[in-house]
VEXSE-108352 format. One record per residue (C-alpha): residue in three letters; x, y, z; residue number from 1. Coordinates in steps of 0.02 Angstrom, whole numbers, padded with zeros to 5 digits. Example, Ala and Ser with C-alpha at 12.3 -4.5 7.8 and 13.67 -1.06 7.14 Angstrom:
2
SITE  residu       u       v       w  num
SITE     Ala   00615  -00225   00390    1
SITE     Ser   00684  -00053   00357    2
END
This chain:
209
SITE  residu       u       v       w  num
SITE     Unk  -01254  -02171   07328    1
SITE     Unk  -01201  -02104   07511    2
SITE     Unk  -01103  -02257   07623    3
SITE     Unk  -01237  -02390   07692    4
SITE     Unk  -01178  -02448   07850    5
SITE     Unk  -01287  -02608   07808    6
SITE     Unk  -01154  -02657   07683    7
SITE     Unk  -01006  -02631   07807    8
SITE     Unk  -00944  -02771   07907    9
SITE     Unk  -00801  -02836   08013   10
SITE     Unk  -00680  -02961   07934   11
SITE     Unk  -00623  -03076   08084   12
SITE     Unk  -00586  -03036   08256   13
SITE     Unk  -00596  -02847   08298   14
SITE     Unk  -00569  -02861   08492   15
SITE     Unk  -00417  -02774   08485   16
SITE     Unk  -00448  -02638   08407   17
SITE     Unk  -00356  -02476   08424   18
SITE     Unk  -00213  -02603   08453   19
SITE     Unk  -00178  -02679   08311   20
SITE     Unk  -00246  -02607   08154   21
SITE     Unk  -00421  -02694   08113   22
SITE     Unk  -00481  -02773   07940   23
SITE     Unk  -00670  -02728   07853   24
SITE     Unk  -00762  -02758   07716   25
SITE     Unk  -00891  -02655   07608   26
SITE     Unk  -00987  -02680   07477   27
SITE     Unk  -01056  -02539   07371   28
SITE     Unk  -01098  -02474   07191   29
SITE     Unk  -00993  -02324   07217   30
SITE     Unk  -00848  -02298   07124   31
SITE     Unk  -00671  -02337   07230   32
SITE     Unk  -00636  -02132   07206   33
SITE     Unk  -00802  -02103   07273   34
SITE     Unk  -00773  -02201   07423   35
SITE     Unk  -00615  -02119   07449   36
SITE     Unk  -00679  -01951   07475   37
SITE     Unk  -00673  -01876   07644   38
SITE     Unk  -00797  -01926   07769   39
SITE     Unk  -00878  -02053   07665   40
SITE     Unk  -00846  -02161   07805   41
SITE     Unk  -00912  -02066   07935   42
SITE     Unk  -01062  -02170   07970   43
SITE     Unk  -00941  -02283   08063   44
SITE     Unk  -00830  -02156   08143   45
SITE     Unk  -00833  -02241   08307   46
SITE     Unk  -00767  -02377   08263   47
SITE     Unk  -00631  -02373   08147   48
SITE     Unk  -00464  -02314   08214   49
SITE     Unk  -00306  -02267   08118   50
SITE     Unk  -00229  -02381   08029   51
SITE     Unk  -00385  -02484   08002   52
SITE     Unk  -00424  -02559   07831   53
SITE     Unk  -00537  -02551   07746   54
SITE     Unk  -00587  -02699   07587   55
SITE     Unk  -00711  -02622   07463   56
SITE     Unk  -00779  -02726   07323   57
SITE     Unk  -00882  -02632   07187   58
SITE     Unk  -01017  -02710   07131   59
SITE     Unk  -01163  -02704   07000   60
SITE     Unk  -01312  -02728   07117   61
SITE     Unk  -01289  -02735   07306   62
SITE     Unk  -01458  -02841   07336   63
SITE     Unk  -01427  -02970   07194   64
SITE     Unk  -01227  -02936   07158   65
SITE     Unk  -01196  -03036   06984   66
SITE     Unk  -01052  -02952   06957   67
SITE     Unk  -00883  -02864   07015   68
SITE     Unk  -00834  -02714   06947   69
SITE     Unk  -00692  -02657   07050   70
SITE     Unk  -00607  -02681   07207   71
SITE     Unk  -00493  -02597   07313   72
SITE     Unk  -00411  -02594   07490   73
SITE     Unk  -00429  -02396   07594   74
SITE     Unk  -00344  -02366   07752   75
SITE     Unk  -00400  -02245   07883   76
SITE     Unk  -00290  -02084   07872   77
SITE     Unk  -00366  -01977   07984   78
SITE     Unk  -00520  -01987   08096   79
SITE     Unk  -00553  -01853   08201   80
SITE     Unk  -00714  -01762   08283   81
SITE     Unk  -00827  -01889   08176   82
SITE     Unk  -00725  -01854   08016   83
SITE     Unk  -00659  -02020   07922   84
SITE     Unk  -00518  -01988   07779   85
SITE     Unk  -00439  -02122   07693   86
SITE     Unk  -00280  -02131   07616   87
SITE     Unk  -00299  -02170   07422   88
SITE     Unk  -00357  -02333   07373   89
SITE     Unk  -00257  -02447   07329   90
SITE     Unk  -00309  -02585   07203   91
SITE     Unk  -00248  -02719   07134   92
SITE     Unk  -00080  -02743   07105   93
SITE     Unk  -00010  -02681   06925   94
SITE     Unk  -00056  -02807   06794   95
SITE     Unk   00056  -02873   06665   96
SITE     Unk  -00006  -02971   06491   97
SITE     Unk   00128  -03056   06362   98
SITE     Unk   00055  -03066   06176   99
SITE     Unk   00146  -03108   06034  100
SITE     Unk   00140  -03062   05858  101
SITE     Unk   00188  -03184   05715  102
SITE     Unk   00246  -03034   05600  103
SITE     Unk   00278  -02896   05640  104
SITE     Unk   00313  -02842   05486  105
SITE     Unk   00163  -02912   05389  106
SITE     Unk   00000  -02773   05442  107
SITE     Unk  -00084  -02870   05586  108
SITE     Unk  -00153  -02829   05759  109
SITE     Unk  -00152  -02958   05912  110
SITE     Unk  -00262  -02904   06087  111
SITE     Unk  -00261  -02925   06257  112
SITE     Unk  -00400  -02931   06383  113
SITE     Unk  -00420  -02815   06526  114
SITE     Unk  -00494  -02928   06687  115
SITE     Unk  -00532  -02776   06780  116
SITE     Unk  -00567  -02594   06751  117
SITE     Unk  -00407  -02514   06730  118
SITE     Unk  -00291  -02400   06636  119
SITE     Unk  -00165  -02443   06524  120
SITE     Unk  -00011  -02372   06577  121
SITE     Unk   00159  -02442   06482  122
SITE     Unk   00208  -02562   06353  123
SITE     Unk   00359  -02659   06315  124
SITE     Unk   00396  -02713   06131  125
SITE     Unk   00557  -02841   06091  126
SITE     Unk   00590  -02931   05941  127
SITE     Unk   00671  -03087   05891  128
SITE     Unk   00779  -03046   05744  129
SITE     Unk   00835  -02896   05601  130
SITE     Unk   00706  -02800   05529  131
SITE     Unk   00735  -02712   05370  132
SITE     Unk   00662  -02566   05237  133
SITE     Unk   00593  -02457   05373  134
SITE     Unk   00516  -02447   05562  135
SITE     Unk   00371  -02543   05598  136
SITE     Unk   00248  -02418   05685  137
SITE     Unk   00186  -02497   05841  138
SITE     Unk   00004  -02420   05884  139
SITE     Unk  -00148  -02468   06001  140
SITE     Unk  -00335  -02423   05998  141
SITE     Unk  -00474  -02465   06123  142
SITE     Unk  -00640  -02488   06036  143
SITE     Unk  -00570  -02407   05887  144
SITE     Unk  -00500  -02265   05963  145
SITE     Unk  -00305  -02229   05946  146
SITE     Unk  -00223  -02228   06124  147
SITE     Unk  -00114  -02072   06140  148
SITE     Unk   00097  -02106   06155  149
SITE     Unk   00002  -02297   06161  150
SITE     Unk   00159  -02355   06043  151
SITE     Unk   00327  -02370   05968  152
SITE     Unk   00435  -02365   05835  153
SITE     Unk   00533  -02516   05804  154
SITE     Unk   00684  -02443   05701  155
SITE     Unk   00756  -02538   05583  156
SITE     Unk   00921  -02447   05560  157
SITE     Unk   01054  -02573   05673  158
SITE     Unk   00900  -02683   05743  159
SITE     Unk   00932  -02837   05796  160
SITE     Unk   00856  -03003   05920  161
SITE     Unk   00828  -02924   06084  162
SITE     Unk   00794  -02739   06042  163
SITE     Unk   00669  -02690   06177  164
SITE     Unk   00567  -02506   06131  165
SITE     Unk   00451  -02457   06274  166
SITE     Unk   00263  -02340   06240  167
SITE     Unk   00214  -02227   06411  168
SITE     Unk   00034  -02213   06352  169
SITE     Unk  -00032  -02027   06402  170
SITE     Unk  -00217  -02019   06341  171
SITE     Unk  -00374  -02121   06305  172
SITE     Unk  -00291  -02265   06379  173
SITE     Unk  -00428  -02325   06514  174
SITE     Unk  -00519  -02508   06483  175
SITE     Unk  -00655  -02562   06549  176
SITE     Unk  -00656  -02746   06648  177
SITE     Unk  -00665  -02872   06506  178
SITE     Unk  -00624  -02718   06366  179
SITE     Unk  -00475  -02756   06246  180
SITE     Unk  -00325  -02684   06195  181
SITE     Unk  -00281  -02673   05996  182
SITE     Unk  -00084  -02701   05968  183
SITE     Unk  -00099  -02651   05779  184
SITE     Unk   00067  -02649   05670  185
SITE     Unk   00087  -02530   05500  186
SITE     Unk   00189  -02694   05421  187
SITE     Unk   00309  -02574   05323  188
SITE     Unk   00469  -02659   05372  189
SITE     Unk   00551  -02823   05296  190
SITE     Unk   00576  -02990   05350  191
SITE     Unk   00457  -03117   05450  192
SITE     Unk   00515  -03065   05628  193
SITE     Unk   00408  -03103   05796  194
SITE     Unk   00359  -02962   05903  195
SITE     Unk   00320  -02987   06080  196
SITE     Unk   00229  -02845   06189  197
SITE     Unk   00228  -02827   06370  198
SITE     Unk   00078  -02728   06415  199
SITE     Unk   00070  -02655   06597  200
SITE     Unk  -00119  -02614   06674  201
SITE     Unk  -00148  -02513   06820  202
SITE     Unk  -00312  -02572   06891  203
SITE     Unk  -00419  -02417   06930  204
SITE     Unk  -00381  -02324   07121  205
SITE     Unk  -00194  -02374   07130  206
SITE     Unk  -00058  -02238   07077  207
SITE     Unk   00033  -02267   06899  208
SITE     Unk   00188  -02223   06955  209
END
């Protein structure tokens, strides 16, 4: 789908524009990276200046919208000789979910829920007493599928309360809105010890770094 300049629209007061950067909204079923091509926006060329913003929600149907899919904020880069480029888009801010786990070393999984289409980009594990025997593997799965560096190791040698072990996940780590995230445990370690998990999302369009 190419930008519809029917969906475009001013949000407040854009009398001084050129001035002061100006604020609009758009509504489209194109994906945030497809929106952040250059000269997508070139259908309204004239009147965006740099600086401008620009509020894009994603949508399911554009006529009868019954649901969001995504959402993002682009601001004009460049726009030059009728050619609009944005600067990435930048979604939501980075989302962060608590979950804990009765036992972490009894073989168990907990989830979490992703509210919006994003990837899942870093987890934080930390645990509430000693663990004994051996590790207790840390792994997730999306729909089944193992998410790649998507855990830990909890060591048992020296643990103790407060040990925090962090998973940079590197593959087949992106959810859908309303997809969950497995936290599984392997259960081989000793003692009934509570596990908590940070997990960190990075809504789709913003940078993971």
């Amino acid at each position: 789908m190419a930008f519809t300049i029917a969906n475009f629209a001013p949000l407040g007061n854009t009398s001084r524009r050129g001035k002061a950067p100006a604020e609009w909204t758009y509504k489209t079923t194109d994906s945030l990276a497809t929106c952040d091509t250059a000269a997508y926006f070139n259908g309204v060329s004239t009147i965006l200046s740099i600086g401008d913003r620009i509020h894009i929600s994603v949508v399911d149907d554009v006529d009868t919208t019954t649901a969001i899919t995504d959402f993002g904020t682009a601001t004009v880069d460049t726009n030059a000789s009728g050619v609009v480029d944005t600067n990435n888009v930048i979604g939501t801010e980075k989302i962060y979910l608590n979950v804990t786990m009765a036992d972490v070393s009894t073989a168990a999984s907990v989830w979490v829920v992703a509210p919006v289409a994003c990837t899942y980009t870093k987890m934080w594990s930390v645990i509430n007493g000693t663990i004994a025997t051996a590790p207790a593997v840390i792994t997730t799965e999306i729909a089944g599928t193992l998410v790649t560096n998507g855990g830990m190791s909890i060591t048992d040698t020296s643990s103790a309360a407060g040990d925090v072990d962090i998973a940079t996940p590197t593959a087949l780590n992106v959810l859908t809105a309303g997809q969950a995230l497995e936290i599984i445990t392997s259960g081989a370690s000793t003692n009934t010890i509570i596990g908590t998990f940070t997990v960190e999302l990075t809504p789709s369009g913003q940078d993971s770094d």
